[in-house]
C-alpha positions in Angstrom: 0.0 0.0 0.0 1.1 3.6 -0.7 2.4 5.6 1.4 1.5 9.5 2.5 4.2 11.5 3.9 3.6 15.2 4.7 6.1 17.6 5.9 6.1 19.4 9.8 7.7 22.3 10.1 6.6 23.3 13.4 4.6 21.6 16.3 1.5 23.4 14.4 2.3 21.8 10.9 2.7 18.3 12.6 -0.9 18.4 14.7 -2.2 19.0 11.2 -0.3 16.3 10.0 -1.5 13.9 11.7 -5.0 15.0 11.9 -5.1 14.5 8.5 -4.3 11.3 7.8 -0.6 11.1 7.1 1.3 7.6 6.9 4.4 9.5 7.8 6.2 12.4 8.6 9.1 14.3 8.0 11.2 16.9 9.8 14.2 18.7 10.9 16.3 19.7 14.1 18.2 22.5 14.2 20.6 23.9 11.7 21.6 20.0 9.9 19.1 20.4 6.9 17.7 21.8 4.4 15.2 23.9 6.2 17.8 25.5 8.7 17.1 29.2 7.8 13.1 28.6 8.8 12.3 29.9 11.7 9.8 26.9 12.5 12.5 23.9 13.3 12.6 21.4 16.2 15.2 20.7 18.5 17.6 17.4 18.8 15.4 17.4 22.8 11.7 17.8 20.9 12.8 14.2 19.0 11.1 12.3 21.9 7.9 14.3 22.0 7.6 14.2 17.8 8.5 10.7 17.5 5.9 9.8 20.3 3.1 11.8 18.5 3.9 10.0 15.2 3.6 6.1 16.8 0.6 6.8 18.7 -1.3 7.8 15.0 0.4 4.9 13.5 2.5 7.5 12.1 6.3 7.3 10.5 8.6 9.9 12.3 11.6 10.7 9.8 14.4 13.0 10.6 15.5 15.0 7.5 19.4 15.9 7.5 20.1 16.1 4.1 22.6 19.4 4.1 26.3 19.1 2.9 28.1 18.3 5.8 31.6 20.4 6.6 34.1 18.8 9.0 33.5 21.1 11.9 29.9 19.6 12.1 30.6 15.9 12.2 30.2 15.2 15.7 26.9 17.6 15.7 25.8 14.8 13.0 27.0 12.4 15.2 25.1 13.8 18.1 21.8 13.8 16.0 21.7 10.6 14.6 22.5 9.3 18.4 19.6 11.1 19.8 17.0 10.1 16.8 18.0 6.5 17.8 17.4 6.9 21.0 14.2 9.0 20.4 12.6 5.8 17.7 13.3 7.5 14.9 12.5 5.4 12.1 15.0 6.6 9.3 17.0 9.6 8.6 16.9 11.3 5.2 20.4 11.8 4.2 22.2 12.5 1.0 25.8 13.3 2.7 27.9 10.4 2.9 29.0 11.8 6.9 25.4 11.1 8.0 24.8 8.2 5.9 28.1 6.5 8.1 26.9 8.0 11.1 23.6 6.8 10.7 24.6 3.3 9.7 27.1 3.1 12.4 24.6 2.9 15.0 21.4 1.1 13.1 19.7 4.1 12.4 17.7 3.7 8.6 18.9 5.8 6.0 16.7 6.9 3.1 18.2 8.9 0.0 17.3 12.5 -0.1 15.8 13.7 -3.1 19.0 15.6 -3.4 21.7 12.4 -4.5 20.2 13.3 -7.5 18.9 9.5 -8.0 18.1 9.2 -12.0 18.9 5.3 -12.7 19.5 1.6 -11.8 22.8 2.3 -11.4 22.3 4.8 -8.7 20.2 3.0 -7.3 22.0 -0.7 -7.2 24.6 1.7 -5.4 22.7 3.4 -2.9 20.8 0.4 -2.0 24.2 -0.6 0.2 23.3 2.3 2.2 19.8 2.9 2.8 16.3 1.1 2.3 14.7 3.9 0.4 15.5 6.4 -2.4 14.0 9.1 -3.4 13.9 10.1 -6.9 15.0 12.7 -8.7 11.9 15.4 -9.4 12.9 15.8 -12.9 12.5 12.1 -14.3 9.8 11.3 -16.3 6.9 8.4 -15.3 8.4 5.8 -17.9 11.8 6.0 -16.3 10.4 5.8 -12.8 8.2 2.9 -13.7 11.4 1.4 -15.4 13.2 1.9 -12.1 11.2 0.2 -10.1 10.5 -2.6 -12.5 14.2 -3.0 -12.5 14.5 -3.2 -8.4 11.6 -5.7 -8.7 13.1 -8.0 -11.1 16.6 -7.6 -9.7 15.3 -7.9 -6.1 17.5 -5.6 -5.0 17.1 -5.3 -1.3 18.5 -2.5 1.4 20.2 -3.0 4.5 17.2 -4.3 6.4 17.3 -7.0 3.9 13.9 -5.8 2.4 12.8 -5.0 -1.0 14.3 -1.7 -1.4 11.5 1.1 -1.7 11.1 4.3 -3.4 9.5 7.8 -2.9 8.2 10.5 -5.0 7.5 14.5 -4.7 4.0 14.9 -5.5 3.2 18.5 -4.4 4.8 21.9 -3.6 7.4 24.1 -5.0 9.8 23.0 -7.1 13.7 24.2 -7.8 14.9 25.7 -11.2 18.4 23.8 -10.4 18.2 19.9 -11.0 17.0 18.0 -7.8 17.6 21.3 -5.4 21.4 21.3 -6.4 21.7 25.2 -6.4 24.2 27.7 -6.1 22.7 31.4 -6.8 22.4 32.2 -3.9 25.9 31.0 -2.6 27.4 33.0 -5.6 25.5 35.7 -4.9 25.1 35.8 -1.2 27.7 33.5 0.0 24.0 31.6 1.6 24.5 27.9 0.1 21.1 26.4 -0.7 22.6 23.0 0.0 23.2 24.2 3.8 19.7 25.3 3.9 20.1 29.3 3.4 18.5 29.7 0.3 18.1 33.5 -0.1 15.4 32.1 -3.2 17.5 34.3 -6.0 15.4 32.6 -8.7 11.7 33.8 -7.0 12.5 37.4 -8.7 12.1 39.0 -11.3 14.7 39.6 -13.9 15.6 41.5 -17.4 17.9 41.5 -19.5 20.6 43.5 -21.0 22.7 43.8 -23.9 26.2 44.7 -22.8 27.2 45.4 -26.4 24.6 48.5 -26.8 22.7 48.6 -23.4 19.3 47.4 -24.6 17.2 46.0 -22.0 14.5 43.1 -22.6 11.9 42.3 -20.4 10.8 38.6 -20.6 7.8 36.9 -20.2 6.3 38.2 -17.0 9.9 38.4 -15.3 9.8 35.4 -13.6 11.8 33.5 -15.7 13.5 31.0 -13.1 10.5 30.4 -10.4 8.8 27.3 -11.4 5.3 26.8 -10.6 4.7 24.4 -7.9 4.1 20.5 -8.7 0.3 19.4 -8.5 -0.1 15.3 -9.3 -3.4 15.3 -8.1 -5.5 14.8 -11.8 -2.5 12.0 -12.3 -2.7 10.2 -8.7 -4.1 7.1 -11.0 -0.4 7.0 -13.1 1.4 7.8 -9.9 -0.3 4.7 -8.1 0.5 2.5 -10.7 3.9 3.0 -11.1 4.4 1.4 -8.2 6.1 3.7 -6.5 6.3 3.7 -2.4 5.7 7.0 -0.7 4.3 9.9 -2.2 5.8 13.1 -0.8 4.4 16.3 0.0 6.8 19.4 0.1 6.5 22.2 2.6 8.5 22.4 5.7 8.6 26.1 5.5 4.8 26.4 5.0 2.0 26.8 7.4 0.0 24.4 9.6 -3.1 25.0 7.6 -1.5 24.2 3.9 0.0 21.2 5.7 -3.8 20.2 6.9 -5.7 21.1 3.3 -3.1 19.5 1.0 -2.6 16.2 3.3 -6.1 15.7 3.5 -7.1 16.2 -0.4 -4.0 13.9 -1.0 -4.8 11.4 1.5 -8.8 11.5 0.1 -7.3 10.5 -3.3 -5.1 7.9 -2.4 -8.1 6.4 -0.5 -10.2 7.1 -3.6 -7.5 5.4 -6.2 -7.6 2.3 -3.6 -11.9 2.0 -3.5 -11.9 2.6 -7.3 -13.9 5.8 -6.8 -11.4 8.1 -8.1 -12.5 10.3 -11.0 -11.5 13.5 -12.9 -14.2 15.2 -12.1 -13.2 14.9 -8.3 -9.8 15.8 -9.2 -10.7 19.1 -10.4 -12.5 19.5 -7.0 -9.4 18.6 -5.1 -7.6 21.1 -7.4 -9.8 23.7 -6.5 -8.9 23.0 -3.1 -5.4 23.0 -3.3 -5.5 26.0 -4.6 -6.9 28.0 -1.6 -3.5 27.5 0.4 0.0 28.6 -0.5 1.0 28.2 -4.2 3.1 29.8 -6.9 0.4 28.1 -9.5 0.3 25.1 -10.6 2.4 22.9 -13.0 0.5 19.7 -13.4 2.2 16.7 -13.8 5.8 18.3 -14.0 8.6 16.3 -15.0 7.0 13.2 -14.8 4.8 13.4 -17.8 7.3 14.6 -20.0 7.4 18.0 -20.4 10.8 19.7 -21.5 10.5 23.1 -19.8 8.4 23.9 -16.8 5.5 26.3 -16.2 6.6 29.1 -14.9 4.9 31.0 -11.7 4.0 34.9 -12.7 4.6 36.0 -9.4 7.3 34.6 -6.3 4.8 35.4 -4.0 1.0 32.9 -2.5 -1.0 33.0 -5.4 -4.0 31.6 -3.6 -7.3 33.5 -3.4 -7.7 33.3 0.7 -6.0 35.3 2.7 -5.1 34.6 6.2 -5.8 37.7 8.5 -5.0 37.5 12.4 -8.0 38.1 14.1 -7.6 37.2 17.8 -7.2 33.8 19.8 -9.0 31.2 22.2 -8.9 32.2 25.6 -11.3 28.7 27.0 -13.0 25.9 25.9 -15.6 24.1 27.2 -15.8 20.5 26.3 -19.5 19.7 27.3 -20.6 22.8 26.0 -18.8 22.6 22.4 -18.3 25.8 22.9 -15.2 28.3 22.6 -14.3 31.3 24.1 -12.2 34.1 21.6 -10.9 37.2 22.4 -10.8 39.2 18.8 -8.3 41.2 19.9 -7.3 42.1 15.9 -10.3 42.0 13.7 -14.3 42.0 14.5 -16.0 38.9 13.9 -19.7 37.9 12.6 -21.7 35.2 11.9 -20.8 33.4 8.9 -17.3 34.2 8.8 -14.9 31.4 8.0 -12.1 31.2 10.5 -8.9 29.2 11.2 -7.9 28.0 14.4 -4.1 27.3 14.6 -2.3 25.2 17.7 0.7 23.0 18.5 -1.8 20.6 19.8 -5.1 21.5 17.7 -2.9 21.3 14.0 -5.0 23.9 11.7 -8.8 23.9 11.9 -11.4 25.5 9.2 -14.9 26.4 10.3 -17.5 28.7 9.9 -19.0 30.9 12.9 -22.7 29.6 13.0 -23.7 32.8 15.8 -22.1 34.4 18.7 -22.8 35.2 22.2 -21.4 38.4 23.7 -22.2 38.8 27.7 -24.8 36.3 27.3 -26.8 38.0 24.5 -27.3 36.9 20.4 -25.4 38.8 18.5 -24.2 38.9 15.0 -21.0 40.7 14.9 -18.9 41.2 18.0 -16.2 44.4 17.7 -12.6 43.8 17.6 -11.7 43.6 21.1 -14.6 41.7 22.7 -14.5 38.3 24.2 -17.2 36.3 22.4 -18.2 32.7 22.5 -19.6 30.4 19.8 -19.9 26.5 19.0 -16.8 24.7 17.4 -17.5 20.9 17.4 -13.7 20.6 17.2 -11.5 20.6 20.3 -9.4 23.6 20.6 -7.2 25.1 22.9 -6.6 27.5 25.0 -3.8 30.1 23.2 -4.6 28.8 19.8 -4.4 31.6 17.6 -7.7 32.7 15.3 -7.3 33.7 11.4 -10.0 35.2 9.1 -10.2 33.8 5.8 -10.8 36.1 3.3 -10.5 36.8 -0.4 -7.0 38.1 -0.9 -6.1 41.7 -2.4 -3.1 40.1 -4.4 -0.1 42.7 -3.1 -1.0 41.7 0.1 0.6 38.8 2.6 -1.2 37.1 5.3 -1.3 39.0 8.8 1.0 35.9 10.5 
């Protein structure tokens, strides 16, 4: 059976992970990936806690330390890979060869990052001394993916563990103008390597060019000529499945809990659909639609994998979705019996029918729509920014989760967060 992974950036992003049906999970600690520079990142003492949230959902927990390694840091990788043993880790994503022996050296998994660049047989007869799971490179197409894992099938080529060795797929998110990730812009440019996790994202702007010879400038296209369009398999989860293929892989450490929560449940609704033989286009186009109302550059269906020679390109670096996220206030009480929560809009006024986002370490990313309100005890239909109000939510949440309006964006603008 398929597996789901999604990514957790934060303790948010890995609530709303789990919530929504993820076979596993992936994450970093500290500076030792790809993700360093993000502001959301766990810590080598969180491993535990993560790891213990993941088992109890029946949930994967892997650790992702897939930078390039420099000598200083080999006991921090070292350090790591001993305290996501301890933790139950279940593999570490690697593509450095320092945290593919350190790993190794103490029993810890090892699955190939996207990043070793894994295009053929070859790679992969190699790599399977390592680790029991590659990932493959983004930019092959689904004939050579489908060859691939023919080829481990027939060849029964096996990891570490002995087992048949398995592969993994991106399947959503944004994708890099450099071959598998391998970028150096911004190193060149801003001495910030990509491949330590400091991408200053050189290729999201916009660019002209000039003629040296006589000074002519030429705009192109819409400017944007190296930010790729995010990767959207969901009208092609049908070839996907069929490959063969392992895990399917969601991008999207950086991002939010609530783009965690709407793309790993439309994902996870049609790998259950593919598997009950209910999966149509028509629903696809629905789960499109979807997609589309959390973070995106726009959408490049099917990428790579079906063939194309040049990518679609996004015409801005910036969310393209239509909702916008803006702060309105946060829980200050539930009350379980009840069903009832207590807000304090202490941001933006509130009324009935707005559709609001509840966000929490515990509580993952929640959507819902305010049925009425109650402020000091009387029916109201909008309470003033400020005021402590209550309402229904059949949902847990917590006390401190923070409270987002979703509204229709006025593209120029980012979300209030």
């Amino acid at each position: 059976m398929t597996a789901l992974m999604a990514p957790a950036g934060s303790w948010e992003s890995l609530a709303a992970a789990l919530r929504s049906g993820a076979d596993a999970v992936y994450f970093g600690v500290g500076s030792l990936n790809m993700r360093s520079n993000a502001t959301a990142n766990f810590q080598p003492e969180d491993l535990p806690k993560v790891v213990r949230l993941c088992h109890a959902k029946n949930c994967q927990a892997y650790l992702t330390l897939n930078i390039v390694v420099f000598d200083p840091e080999l006991e921090a990788v070292k350090q790591v890979c001993a305290a996501a043993k301890s933790a139950g880790v279940d593999a570490v994503i690697a593509s450095d060869f320092a945290v593919v022996t350190a790993a190794r050296q103490i029993g810890l998994p090892v699955h190939m990052s996207v990043q070793a660049n894994i295009c053929n047989l070859a790679a992969v007869r190699f790599y399977a001394q390592f680790a029991d799971l590659v990932v493959l490179a983004r930019e092959l197409p689904l004939s050579a993916i489908k060859q691939i894992i023919n080829g481990i099938k027939a060849e029964n080529i096996t990891g570490p563990s002995g087992k048949l060795l398995k592969t993994e797929l991106f399947i959503h998110g944004a994708l890099c103008v450099s071959f598998s990730g391998k970028c150096y812009m911004s190193l060149a440019e801003f001495n910030a390597s990509a491949n330590r996790g400091a991408c200053y994202q050189n290729c999201r702007r916009q660019y002209r060019i000039t003629d040296l010879a006589n000074g002519n400038e030429l705009d192109i296209a819409n400017g944007y000529v190296m930010s790729p369009a995010d990767l959207c398999m969901i009208r092609f989860m049908p070839e996907l499945l069929e490959s063969g293929v392992d895990v399917l892989k969601i991008e999207g450490r950086g991002r939010s809990a609530d783009y965690v929560a709407k793309v790993t449940q439309v994902y996870r609704q049609a790998v259950d659909a593919y598997n009950s033989d209910t999966f149509t286009p028509e629903q696809a186009e629905l789960w499109r639609t979807e997609l589309q109302q959390v973070f995106n550059r726009n959408f490049w269906d099917g990428g790579y994998y079906l063939g194309e020679n040049l990518g679609v390109w996004s015409n801005s670096g910036n969310n393209q979705s239509p909702i916008q996220k803006i702060h309105a206030g946060q829980v200050t009480g539930y009350f379980s019996k009840l069903g009832v929560a207590e807000v304090r809009a202490d941001a933006a006024e509130l009324k009935v029918g707005d559709k609001i986002l509840f966000i929490g370490p515990t509580t993952g990313a929640v959507e819902y729509v305010i049925p009425s309100l109650r402020l000091s005890g009387q029916e109201v239909t909008l309470a003033p920014k400020g005021a402590t109000v209550s309402f229904p939510v059949p949902v847990k949440v917590r006390t401190s989760d923070r409270v987002y309006l979703l509204c229709k964006r006025k593209f120029g603008s980012e979300d209030s967060e």
